[in-house]
N, CA, C and O atoms as a GROMACS GRO file, in nm:
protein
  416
    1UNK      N    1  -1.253  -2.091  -0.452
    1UNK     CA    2  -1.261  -1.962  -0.388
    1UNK      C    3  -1.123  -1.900  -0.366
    1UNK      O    4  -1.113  -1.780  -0.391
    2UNK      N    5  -1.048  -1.945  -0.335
    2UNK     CA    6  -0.898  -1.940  -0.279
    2UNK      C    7  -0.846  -1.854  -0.431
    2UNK      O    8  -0.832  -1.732  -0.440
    3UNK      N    9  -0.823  -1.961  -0.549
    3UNK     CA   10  -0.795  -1.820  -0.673
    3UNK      C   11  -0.866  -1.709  -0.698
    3UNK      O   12  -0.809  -1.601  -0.716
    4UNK      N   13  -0.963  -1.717  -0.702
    4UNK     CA   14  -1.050  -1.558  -0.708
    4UNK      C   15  -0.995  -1.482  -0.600
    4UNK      O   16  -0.975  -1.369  -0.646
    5UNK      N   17  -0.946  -1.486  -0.433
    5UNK     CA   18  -0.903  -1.414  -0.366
    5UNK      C   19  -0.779  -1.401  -0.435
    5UNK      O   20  -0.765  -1.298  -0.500
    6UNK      N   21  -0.675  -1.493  -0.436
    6UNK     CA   22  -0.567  -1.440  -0.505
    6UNK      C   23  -0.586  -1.375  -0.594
    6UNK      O   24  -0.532  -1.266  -0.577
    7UNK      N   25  -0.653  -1.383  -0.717
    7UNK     CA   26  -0.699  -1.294  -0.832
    7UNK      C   27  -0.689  -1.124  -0.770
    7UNK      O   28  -0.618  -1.027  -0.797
    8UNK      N   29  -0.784  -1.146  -0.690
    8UNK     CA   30  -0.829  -0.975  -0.649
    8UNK      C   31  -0.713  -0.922  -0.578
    8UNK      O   32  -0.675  -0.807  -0.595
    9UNK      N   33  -0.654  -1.012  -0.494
    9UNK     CA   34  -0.485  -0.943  -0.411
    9UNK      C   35  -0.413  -0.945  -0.526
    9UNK      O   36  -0.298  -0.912  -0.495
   10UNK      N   37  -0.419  -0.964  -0.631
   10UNK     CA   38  -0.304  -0.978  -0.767
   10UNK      C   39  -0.354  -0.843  -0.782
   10UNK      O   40  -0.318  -0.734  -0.737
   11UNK      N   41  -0.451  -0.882  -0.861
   11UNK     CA   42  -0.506  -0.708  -0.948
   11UNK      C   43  -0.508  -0.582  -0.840
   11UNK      O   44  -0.461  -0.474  -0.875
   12UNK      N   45  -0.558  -0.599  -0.724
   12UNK     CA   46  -0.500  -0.483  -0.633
   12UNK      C   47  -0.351  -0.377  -0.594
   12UNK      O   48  -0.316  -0.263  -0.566
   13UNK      N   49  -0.307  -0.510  -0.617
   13UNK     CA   50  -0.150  -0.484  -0.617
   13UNK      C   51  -0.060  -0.432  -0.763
   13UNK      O   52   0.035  -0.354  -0.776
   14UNK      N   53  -0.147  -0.522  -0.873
   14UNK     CA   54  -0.132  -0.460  -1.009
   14UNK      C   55  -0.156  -0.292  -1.046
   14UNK      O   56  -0.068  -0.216  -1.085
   15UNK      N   57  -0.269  -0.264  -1.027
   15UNK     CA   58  -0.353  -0.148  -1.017
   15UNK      C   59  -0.288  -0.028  -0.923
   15UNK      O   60  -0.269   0.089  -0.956
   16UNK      N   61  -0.255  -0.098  -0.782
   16UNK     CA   62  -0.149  -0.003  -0.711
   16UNK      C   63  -0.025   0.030  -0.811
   16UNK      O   64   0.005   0.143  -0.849
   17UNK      N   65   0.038  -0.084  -0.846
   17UNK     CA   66   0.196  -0.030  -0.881
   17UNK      C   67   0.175   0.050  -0.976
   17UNK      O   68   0.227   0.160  -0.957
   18UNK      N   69   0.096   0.035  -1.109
   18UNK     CA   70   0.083   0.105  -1.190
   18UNK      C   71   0.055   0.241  -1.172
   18UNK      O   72   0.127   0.327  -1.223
   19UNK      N   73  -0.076   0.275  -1.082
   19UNK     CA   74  -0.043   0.416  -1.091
   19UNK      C   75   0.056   0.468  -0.988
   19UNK      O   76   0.061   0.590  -0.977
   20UNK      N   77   0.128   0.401  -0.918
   20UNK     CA   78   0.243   0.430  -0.842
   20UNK      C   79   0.316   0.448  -0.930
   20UNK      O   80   0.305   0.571  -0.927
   21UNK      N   81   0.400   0.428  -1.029
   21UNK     CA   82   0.496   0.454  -1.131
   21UNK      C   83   0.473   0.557  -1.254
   21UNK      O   84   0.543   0.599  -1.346
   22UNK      N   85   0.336   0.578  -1.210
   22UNK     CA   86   0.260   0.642  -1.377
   22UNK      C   87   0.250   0.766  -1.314
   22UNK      O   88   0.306   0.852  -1.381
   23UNK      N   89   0.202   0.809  -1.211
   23UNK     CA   90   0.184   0.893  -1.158
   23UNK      C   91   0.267   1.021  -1.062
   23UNK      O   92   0.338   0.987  -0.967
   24UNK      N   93   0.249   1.178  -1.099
   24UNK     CA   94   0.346   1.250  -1.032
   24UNK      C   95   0.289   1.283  -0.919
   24UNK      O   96   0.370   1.269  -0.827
   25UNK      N   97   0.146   1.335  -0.871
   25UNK     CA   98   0.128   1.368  -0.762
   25UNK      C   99   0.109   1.276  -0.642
   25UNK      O  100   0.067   1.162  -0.619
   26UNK      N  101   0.172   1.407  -0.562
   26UNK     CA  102   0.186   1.284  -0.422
   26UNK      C  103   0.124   1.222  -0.320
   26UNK      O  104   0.162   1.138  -0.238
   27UNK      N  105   0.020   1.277  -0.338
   27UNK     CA  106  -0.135   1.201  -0.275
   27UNK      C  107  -0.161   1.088  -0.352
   27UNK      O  108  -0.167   0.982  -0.290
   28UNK      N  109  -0.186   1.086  -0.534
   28UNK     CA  110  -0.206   0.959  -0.595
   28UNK      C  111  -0.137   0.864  -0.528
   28UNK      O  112  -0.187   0.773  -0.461
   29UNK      N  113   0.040   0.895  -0.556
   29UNK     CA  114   0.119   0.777  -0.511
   29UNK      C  115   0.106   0.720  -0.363
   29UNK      O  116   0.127   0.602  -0.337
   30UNK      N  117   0.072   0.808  -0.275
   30UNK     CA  118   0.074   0.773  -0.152
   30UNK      C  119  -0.086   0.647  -0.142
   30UNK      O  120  -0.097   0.544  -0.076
   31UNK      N  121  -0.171   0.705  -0.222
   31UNK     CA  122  -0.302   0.607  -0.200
   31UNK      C  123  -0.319   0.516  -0.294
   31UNK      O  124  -0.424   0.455  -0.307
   32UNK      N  125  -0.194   0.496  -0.383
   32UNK     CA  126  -0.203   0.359  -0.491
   32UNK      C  127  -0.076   0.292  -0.402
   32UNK      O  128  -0.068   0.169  -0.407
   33UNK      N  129   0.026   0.367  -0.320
   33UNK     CA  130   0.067   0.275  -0.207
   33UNK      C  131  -0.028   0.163  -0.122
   33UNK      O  132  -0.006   0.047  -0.089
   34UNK      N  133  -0.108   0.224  -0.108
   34UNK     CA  134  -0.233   0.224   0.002
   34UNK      C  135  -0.264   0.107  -0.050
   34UNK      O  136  -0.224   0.004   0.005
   35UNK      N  137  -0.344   0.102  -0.171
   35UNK     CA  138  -0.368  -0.003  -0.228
   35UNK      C  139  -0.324  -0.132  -0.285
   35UNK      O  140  -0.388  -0.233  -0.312
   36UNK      N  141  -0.150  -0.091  -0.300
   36UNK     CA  142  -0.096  -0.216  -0.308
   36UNK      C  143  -0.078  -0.290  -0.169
   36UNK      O  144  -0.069  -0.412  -0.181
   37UNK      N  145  -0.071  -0.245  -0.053
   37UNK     CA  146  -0.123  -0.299   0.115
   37UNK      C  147  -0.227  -0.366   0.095
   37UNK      O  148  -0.234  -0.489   0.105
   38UNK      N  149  -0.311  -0.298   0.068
   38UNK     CA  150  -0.464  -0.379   0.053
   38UNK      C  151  -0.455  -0.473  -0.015
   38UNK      O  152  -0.481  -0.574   0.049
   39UNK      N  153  -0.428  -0.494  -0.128
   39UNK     CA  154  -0.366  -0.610  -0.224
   39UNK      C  155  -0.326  -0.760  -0.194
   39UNK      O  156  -0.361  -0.866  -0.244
   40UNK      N  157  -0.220  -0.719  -0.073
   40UNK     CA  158  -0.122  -0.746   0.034
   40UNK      C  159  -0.220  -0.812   0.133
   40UNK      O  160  -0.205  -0.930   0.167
   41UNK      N  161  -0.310  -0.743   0.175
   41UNK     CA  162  -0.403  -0.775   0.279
   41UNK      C  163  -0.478  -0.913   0.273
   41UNK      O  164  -0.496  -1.006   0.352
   42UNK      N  165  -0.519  -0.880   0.125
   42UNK     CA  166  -0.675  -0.973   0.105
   42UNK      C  167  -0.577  -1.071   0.054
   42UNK      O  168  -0.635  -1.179   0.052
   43UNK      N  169  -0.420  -1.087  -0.001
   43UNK     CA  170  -0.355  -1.256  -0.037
   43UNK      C  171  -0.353  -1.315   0.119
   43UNK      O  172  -0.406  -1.421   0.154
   44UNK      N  173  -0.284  -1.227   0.198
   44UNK     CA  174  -0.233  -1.298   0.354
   44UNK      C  175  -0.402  -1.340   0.386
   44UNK      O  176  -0.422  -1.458   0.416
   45UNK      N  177  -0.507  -1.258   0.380
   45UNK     CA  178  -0.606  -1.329   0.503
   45UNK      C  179  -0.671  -1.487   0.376
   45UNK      O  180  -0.717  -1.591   0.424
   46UNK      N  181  -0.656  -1.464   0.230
   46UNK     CA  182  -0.691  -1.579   0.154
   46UNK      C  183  -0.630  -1.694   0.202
   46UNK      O  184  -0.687  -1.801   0.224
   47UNK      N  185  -0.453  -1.657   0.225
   47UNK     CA  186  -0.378  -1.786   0.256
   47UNK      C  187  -0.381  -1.829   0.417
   47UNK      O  188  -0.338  -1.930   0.473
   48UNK      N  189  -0.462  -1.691   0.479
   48UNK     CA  190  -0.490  -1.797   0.602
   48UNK      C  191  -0.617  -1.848   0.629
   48UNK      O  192  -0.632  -1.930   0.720
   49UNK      N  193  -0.702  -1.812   0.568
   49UNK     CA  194  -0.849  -1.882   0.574
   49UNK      C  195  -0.829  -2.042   0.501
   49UNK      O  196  -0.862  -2.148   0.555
   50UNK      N  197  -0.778  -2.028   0.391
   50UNK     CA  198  -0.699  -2.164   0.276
   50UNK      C  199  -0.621  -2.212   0.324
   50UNK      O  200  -0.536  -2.228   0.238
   51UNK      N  201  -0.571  -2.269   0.455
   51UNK     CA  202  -0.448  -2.323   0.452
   51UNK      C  203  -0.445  -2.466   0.410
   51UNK      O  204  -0.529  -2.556   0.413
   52UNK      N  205  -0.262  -2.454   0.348
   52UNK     CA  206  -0.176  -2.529   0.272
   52UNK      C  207  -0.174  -2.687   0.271
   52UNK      O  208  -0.158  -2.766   0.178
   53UNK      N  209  -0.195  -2.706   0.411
   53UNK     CA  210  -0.187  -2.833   0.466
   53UNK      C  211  -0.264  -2.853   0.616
   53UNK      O  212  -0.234  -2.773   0.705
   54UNK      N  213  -0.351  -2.949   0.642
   54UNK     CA  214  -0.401  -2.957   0.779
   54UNK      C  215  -0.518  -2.893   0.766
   54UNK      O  216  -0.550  -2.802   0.689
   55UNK      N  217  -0.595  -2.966   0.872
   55UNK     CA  218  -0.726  -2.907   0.906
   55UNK      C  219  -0.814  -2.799   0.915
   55UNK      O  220  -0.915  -2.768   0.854
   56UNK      N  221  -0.736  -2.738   1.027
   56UNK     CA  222  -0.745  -2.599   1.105
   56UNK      C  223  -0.675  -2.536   1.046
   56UNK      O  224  -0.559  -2.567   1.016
   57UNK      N  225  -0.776  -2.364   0.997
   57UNK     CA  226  -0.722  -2.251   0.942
   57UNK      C  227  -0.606  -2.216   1.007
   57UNK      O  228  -0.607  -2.261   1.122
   58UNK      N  229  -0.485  -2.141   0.974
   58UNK     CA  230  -0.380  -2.117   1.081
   58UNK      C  231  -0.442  -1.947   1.027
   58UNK      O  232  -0.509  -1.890   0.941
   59UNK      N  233  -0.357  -1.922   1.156
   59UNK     CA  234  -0.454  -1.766   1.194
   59UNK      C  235  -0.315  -1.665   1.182
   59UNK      O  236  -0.318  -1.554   1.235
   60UNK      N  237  -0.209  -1.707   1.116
   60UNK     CA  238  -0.097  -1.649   1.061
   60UNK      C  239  -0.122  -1.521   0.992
   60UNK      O  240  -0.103  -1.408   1.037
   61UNK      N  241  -0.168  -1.556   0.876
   61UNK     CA  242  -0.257  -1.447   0.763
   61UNK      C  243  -0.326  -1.335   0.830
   61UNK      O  244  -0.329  -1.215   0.802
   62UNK      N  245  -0.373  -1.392   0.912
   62UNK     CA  246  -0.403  -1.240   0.997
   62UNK      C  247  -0.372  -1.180   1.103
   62UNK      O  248  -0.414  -1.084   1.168
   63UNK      N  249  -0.264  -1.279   1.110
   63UNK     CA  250  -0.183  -1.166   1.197
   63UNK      C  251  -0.087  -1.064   1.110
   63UNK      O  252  -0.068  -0.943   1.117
   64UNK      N  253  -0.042  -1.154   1.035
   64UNK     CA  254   0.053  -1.036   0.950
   64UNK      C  255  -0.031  -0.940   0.885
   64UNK      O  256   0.033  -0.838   0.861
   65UNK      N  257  -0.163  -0.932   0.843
   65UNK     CA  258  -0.242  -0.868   0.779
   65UNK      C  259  -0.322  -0.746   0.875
   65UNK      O  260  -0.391  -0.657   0.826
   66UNK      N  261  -0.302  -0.757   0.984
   66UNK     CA  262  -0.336  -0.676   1.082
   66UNK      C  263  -0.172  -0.592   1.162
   66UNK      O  264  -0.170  -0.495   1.238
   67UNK      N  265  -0.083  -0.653   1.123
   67UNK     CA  266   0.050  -0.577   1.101
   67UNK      C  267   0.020  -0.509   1.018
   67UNK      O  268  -0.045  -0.407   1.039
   68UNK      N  269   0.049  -0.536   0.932
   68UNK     CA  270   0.050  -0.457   0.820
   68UNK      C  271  -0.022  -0.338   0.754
   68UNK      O  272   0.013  -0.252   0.673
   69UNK      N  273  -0.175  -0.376   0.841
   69UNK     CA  274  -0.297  -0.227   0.866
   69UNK      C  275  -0.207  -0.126   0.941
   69UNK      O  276  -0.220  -0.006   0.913
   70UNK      N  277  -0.107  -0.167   1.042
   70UNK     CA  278  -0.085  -0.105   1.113
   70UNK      C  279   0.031  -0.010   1.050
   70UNK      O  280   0.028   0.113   1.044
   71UNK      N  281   0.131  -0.094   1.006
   71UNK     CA  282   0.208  -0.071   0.923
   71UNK      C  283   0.141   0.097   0.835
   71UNK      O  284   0.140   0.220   0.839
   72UNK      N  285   0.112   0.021   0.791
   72UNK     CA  286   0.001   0.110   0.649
   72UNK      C  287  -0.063   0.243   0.684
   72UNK      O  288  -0.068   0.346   0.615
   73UNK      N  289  -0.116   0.217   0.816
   73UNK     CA  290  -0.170   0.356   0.897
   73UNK      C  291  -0.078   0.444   0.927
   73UNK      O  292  -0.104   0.564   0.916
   74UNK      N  293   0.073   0.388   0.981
   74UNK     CA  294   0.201   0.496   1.043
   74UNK      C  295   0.210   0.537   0.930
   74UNK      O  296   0.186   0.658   0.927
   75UNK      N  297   0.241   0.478   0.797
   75UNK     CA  298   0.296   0.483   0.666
   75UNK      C  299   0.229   0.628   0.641
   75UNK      O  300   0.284   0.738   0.644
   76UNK      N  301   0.086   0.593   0.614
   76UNK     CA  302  -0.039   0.736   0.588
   76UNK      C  303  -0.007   0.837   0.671
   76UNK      O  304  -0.014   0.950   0.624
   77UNK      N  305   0.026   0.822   0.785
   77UNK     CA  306   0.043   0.916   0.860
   77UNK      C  307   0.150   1.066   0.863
   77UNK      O  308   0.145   1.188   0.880
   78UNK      N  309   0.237   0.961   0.835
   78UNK     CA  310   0.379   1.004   0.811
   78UNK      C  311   0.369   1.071   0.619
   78UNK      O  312   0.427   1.174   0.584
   79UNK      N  313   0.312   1.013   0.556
   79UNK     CA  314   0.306   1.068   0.445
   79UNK      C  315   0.221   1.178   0.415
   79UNK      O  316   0.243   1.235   0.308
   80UNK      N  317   0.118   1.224   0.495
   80UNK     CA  318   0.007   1.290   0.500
   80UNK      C  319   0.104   1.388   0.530
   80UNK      O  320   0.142   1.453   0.432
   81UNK      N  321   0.160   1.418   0.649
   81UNK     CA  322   0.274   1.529   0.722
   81UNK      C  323   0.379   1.545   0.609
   81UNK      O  324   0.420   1.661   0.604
   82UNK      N  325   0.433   1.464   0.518
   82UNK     CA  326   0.517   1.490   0.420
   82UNK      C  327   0.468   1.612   0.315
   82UNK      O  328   0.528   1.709   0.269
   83UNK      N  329   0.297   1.550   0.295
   83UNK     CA  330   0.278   1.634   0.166
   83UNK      C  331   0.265   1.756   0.207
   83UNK      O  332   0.289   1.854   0.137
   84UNK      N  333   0.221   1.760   0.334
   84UNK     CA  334   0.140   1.860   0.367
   84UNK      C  335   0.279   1.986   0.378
   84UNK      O  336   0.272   2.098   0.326
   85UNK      N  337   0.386   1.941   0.449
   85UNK     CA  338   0.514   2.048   0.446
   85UNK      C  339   0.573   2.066   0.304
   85UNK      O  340   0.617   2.178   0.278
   86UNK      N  341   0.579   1.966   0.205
   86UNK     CA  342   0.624   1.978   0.112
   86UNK      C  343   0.536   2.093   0.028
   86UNK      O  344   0.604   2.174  -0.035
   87UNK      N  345   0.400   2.107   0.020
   87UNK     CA  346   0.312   2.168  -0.041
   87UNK      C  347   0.316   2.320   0.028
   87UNK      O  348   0.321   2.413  -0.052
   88UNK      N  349   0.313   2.359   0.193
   88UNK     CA  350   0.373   2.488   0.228
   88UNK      C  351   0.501   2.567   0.195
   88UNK      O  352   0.512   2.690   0.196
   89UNK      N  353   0.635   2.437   0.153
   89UNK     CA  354   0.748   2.463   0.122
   89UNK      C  355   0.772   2.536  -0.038
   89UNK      O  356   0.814   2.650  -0.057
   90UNK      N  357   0.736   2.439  -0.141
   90UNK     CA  358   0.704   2.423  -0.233
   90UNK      C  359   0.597   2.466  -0.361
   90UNK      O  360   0.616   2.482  -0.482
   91UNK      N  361   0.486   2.475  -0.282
   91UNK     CA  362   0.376   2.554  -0.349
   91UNK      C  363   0.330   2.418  -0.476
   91UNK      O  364   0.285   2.453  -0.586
   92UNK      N  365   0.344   2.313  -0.452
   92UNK     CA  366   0.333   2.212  -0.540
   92UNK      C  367   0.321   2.088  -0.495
   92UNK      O  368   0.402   2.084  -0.402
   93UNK      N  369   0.267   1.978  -0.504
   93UNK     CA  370   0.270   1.814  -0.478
   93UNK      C  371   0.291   1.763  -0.629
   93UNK      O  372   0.210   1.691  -0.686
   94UNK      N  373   0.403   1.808  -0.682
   94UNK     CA  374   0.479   1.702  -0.786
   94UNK      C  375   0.543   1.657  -0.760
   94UNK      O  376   0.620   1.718  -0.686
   95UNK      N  377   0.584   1.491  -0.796
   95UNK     CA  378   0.706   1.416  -0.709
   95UNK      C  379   0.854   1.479  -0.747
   95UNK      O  380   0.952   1.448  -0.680
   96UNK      N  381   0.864   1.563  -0.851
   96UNK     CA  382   0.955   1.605  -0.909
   96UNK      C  383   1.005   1.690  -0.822
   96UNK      O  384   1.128   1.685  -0.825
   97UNK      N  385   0.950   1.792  -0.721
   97UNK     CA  386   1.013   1.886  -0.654
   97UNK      C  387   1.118   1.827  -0.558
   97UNK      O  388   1.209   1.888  -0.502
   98UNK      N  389   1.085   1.688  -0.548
   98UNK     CA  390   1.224   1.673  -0.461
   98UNK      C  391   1.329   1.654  -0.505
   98UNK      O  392   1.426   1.691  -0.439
   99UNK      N  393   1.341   1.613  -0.588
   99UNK     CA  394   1.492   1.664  -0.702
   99UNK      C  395   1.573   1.789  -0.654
   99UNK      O  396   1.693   1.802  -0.629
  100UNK      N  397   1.446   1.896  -0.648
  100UNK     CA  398   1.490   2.025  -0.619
  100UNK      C  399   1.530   2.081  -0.533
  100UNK      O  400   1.594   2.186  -0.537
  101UNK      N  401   1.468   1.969  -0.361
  101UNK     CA  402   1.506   2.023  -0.243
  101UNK      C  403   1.620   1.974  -0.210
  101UNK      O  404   1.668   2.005  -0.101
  102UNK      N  405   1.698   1.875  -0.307
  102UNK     CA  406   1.839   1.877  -0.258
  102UNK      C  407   1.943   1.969  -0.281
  102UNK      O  408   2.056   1.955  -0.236
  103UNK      N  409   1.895   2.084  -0.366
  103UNK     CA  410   2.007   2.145  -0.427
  103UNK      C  411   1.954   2.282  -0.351
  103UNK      O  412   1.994   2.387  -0.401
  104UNK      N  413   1.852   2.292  -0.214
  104UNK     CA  414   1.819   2.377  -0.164
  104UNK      C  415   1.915   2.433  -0.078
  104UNK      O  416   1.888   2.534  -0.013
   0.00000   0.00000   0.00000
């Protein structure tokens, strides 16, 4: 059971980066961010349900994995307010326009 979770936090995280790098608009990137978290999520709670050595699950994995929701939520938050000024500023959500607002 333990590789099939890793499997799916692999390919989650695969699937994120890719269209994170492939992609210009800034909602995609912000929610294939999203998804490489999630990715992130389901290895930490695999390796703490699986643990390494010893009996008892250690409950590590989810703590950092419930960081990291949290993490992930300010992240959205803060990026949501990005696009949203960039797109009144701009008239566009291509990642390319910020190139442009330095020479503003």
């Amino acid at each position: 059971m333990l590789p099939s979770l890793l499997a799916l936090g692999a390919a989650l995280f695969a699937l994120g980066l890719v269209g994170f790098v492939t992609r210009r608009n800034l909602i995609i990137i912000f929610l294939c961010t999203e998804l490489m978290f999630q990715g992130i999520v389901v290895t930490l709670v695999a390796f703490g349900r699986y643990p390494l050595a010893g009996n008892t699950p250690a409950v590590d994995g989810q703590m950092f994995s419930l960081f990291l929701l949290v993490v992930a939520a300010a992240e959205a938050a803060l990026a949501l307010a990005m696009v949203v000024l960039l797109f009144r500023y701009r008239g566009t959500l291509d990642a390319n326009v910020f190139k442009q607002l330095r020479d503003a």
